[in-house]
N, C-alpha and C positions, 0 to 999 in steps of 0.2 A: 572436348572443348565446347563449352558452350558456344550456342550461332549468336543469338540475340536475346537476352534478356534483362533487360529494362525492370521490369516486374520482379524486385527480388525474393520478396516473398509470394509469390504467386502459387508457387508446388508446396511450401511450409501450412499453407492453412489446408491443404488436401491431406494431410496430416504422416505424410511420409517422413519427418524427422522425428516422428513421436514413438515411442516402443509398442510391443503390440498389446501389453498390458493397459498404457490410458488408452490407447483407440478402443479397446474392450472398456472400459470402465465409463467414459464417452457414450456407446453407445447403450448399455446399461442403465445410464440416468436419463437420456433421451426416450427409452424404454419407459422408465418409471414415470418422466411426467406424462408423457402421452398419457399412460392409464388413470393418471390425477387428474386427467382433463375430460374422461369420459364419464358419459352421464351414471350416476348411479345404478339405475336399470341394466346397462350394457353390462358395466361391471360385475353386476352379480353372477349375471349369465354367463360371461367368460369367469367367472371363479368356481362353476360346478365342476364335480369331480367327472374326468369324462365317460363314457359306462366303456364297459370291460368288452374287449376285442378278440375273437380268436381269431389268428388268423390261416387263412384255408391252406390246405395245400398245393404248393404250386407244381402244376405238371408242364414240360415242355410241351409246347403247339406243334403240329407237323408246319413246315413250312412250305414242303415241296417234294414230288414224289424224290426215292431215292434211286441212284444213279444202277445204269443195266450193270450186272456183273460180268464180267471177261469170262470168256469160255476156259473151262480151267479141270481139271482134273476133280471130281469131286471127294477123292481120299487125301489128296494135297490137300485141297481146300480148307475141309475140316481138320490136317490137321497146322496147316499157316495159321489158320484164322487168326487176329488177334481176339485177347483175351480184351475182356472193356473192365475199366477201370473203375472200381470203387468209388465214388466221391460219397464223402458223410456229408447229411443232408444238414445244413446249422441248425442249432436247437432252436433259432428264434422264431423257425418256419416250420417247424413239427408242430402239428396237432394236440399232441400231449400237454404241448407248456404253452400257455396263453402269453401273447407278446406285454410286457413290462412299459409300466406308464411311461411319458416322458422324463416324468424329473427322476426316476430312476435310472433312465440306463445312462452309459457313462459317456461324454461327450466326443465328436471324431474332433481328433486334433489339425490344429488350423492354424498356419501362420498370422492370418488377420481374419477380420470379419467380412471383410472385402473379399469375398474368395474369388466370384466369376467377374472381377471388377475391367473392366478396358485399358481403364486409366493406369494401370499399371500399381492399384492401393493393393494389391494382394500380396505384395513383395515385398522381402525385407531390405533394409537398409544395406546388408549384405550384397544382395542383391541385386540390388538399386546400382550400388557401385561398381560391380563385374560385370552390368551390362554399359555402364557408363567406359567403364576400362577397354570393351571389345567394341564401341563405338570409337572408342581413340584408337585401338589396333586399326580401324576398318578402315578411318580416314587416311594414318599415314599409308596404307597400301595404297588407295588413291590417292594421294599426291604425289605418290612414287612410280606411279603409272601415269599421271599426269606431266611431268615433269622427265617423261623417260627419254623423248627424242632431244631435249634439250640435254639431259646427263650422256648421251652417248655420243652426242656430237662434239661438248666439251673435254669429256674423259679422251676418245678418241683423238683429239685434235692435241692436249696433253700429253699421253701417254706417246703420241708421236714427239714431241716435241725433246721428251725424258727417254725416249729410245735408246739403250747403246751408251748411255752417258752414267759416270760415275763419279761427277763433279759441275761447280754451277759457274760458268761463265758468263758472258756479253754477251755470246752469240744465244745459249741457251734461253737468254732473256729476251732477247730479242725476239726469237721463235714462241714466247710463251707470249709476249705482250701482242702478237698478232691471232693467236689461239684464241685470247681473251676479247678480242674486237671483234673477229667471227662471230663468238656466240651474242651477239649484242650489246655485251658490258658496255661497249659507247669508248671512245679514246681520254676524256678527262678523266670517267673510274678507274680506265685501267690503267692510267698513268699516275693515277693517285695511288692505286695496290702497288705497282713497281714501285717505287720510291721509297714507299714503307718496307717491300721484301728486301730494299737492295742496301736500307740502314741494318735493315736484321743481319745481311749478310757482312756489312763493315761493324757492327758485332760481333761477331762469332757467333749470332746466334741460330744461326741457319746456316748450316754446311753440308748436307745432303739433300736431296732427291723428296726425302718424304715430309722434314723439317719445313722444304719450302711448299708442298701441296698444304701443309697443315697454315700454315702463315697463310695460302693465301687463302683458304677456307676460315680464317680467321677475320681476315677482313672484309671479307664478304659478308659475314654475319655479322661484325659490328657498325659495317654502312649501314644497312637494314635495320638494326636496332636502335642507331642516330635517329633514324629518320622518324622514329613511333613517339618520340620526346615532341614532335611536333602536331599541328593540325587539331583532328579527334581521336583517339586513339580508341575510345569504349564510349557507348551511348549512354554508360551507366556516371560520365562524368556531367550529365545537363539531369537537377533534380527533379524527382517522380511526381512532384508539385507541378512542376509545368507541362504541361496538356493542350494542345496536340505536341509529340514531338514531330520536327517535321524533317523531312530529307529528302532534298532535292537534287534531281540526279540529271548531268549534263553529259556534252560529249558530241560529238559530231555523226553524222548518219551511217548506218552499220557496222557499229563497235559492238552490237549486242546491248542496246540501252533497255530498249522493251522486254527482252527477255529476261536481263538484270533484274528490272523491277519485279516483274512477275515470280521469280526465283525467290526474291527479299519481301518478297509480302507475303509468300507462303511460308516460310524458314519463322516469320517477325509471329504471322499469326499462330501456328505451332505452338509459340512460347505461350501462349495466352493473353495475346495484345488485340486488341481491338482496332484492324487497320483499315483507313481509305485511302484509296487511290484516286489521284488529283491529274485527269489527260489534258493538261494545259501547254501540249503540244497540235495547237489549230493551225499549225502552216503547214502542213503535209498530209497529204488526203486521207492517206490509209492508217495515218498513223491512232487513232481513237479507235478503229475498228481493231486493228492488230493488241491494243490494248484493251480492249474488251476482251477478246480471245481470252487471254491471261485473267481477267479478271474472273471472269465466267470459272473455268479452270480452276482456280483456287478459292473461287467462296470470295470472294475480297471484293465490297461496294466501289462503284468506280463513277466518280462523278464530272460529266463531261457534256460539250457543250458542240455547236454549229461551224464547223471550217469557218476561217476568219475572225471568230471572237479573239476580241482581247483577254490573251493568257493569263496576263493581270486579275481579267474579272474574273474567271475560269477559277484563278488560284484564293481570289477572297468568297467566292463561294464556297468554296472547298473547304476553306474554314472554320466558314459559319458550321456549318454541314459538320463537321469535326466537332467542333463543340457542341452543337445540340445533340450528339447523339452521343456524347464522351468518348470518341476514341483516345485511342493510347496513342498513334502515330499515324502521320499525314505522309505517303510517296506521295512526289511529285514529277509528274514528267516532263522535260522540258522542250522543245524545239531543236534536232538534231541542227544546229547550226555549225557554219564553220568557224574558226576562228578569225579570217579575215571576213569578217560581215558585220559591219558596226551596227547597223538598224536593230539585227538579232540579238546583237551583246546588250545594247542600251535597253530591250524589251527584257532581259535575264536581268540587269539590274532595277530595272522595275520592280519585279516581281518580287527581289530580293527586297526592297522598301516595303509594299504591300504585307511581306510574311512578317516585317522585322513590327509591326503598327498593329495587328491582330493578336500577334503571342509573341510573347517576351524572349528574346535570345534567337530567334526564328529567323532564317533555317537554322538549325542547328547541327544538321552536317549538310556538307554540298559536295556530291560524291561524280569524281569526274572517271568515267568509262571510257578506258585505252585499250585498245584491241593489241593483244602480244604479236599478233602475227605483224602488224604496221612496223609494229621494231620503233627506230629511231625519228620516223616522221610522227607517230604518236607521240613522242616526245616532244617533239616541236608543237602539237596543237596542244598540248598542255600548259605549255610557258604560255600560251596567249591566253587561255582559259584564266592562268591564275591573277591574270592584272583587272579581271572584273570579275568572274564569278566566286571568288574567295575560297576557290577549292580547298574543303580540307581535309580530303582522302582520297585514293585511286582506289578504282573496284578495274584488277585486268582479268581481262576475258580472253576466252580462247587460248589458253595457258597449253593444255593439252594437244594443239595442233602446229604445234611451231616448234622447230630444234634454235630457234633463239631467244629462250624466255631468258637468258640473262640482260633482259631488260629492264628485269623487276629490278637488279640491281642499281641500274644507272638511272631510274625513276627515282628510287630514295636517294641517290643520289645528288643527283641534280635538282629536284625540285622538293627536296629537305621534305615531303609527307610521305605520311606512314600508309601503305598499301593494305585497305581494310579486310577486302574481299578478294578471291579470286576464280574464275572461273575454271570447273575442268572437266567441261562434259556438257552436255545438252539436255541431260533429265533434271527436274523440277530440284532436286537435292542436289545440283553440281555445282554448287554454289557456295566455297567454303569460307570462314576465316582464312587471311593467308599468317601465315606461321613464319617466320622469318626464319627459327631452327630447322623445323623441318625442311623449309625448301632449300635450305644451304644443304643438310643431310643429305638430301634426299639427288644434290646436284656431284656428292663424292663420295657416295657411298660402294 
């Protein structure tokens, strides 16, 4: 799955979609005119024939003495000894035959001309895609490990629920619609899943045990997938014309906001994006220096300014700054504020005027970070976020340490956006798309 890119053709002019015949033919005419561009003189000199080489013969170097022998019977000895092995010496290093110009001998076969290349040009297309394939294996194993304590808390508290029973009652619903509140689904989701399992069942279409696991695995996945019709769903929906893209990232103090950015500037730069970082979070003292950390750490310019500026101005120099040097995308950090703090909200709406006067459509996501483990008061600071900061994506963190990420669910539920990112780890890469398949997969598998 890709993380982030913006830049569609970014990897196509590095010329990995091309066969290894034009990257060879490519490099060939770039051959040729170089040599059209050298002085006559030079030219001549590189077109002499070169003189004739023999080349010597090579003898192995000692390296080092050789090792004491074991005290050993010496009529054994001689006759264990092993015998040594013949190797034919190749003709191209005998004496006899003088080694053969270049343009005769015959070329070592090459998938590209990129052979010791970094970038990844020495591989095929082939290639390309089976490593792409075991980066998709690698992620679902991590979010399936991410996501563990949360599937065993809900399978457990299920499979109790379905214990002993080989039929679907009242009571059996009852017991599941409190299984479902446990893992955090929140009581409106899970009263919105009952409702729909319990027409299935005045259907006929659900009359066992496993009929109703699959129903409600069914709507679980298509909450999640309502909720992506909303908000921003891809960055690749604001045109590659408009320059800085910017994203601005809110949320209240220790949800993981600093760490988020830092994660998403290094994942955004990877792609090949040209990122700054905007610390126009000046209310909290340590909060510039903890953002430098990250910046330092991933290479990524971070432009910041003296506790107490106004973020505002913070955020139109960051601009300017963005533009003069053409980045691709502007993070923004915002003021860990709460949701009841109108001073901070009116300063976040600010800033949102300032971005929207600079660049056109700006911000162009406004990503609000919920900590999984808060559960359902994270949910509460969100509804207050969205009546002024125009949230239009969750990034939740800390996915991996809580047995009640069924929160993801009652987030697209409740507040109709599509959950972009998710966190599930603390190294610089823990930082995924979240998948709405997968994490339904990966919560009944």
């Amino acid at each position: 799955m890709a993380f982030w890119r913006r830049k569609k053709d970014t990897f196509v002019t590095l010329g990995l979609n091309e066969p290894t015949e034009t990257r060879a033919a490519q490099l060939k005419k770039a051959e040729d005119e170089r040599q059209e561009a050298e002085p006559p003189a030079a030219r001549t000199l590189s077109e002499k024939p070169p003189p004739a080489i023999t080349a010597p013969v090579i003898e192995p170097a000692p390296t080092a003495a050789p090792p004491t022998p074991l005290p050993v019977d010496e009529t054994q000895a001689v006759t264990n000894r092993p015998q040594p092995i013949e190797r034919e010496t190749p003709s191209a290093l005998t004496p006899q035959e003088p080694l053969k110009p270049a343009s005769a001998q015959k070329p070592v076969p090459s998938r590209s001309p990129f052979r010791t290349s970094i970038l990844g040009l020495d591989r095929t297309i082939e290639e390309l895609q089976a490593e792409e394939a075991a980066l998709e294996q690698e992620f679902s194993v991590r979010f399936r490990r991410a996501v563990a304590a949360t599937r065993e808390s809900l399978n457990e508290k299920i499979d109790t629920v379905f214990q002993g029973r080989k039929q679907i009652d009242a009571e059996l619903l009852d017991e599941l619609e409190e299984a479902l509140i446990a893992a955090d689904i929140g009581v409106p989701t899970t009263l919105h899943i009952l409702e729909n399992v319990r027409r299935g069942i005045a259907r006929n279409q659900i009359n066992d045990i496993d009929a109703l696991k699959l129903a409600i695995k069914t709507e679980l996945l298509s909450i999640l997938q309502e909720a992506e019709k909303n908000g921003v769903v891809s960055e690749e929906s604001v045109s590659e014309t408009v320059s800085p893209y910017v994203m601005m990232i809110v949320g209240v103090n220790g949800v993981g906001k600093t760490t988020t950015i830092g994660k998403l500037a290094q994942r955004i730069k990877a792609e090949g994006n040209d990122v700054l970082i905007c610390a126009a979070d000046t209310f909290r003292a340590a909060a510039s220096d903890q953002l430098a950390i990250w910046a330092e750490r991933t290479g990524v310019p971070l432009i910041q300014q003296k506790q107490g500026t106004d973020p505002a101005a913070v955020l139109f120099d960051s601009l300017k700054a963005a533009k003069s040097r053409n980045s691709d995308v502007l993070i923004v950090d915002t003021a860990g504020r709460l949701h009841n703090k109108s001073n901070l909200m009116a300063e976040l709406e600010k800033m949102k005027r300032v971005a929207g006067r600079e660049v056109e459509g700006a911000p162009h996501e406004t990503l609000l970070v919920i900590d999984a483990v808060t559960g359902q008061n994270g949910l509460e600071q969100a509804r207050q976020f969205l009546k002024i900061a125009g949230v239009t994506g969750i990034v939740l963190t800390k996915l991996d340490g809580t047995a009640k990420g069924g929160i993801a669910v009652a987030i697209a539920r409740e507040l109709n956006l599509p959950i972009r990112y998710a966190g599930i780890g603390e190294k610089v890469d823990d930082l995924v798309v979240f998948d709405a398949e997968q994490y339904v997969n990966s919560l009944f598998e």
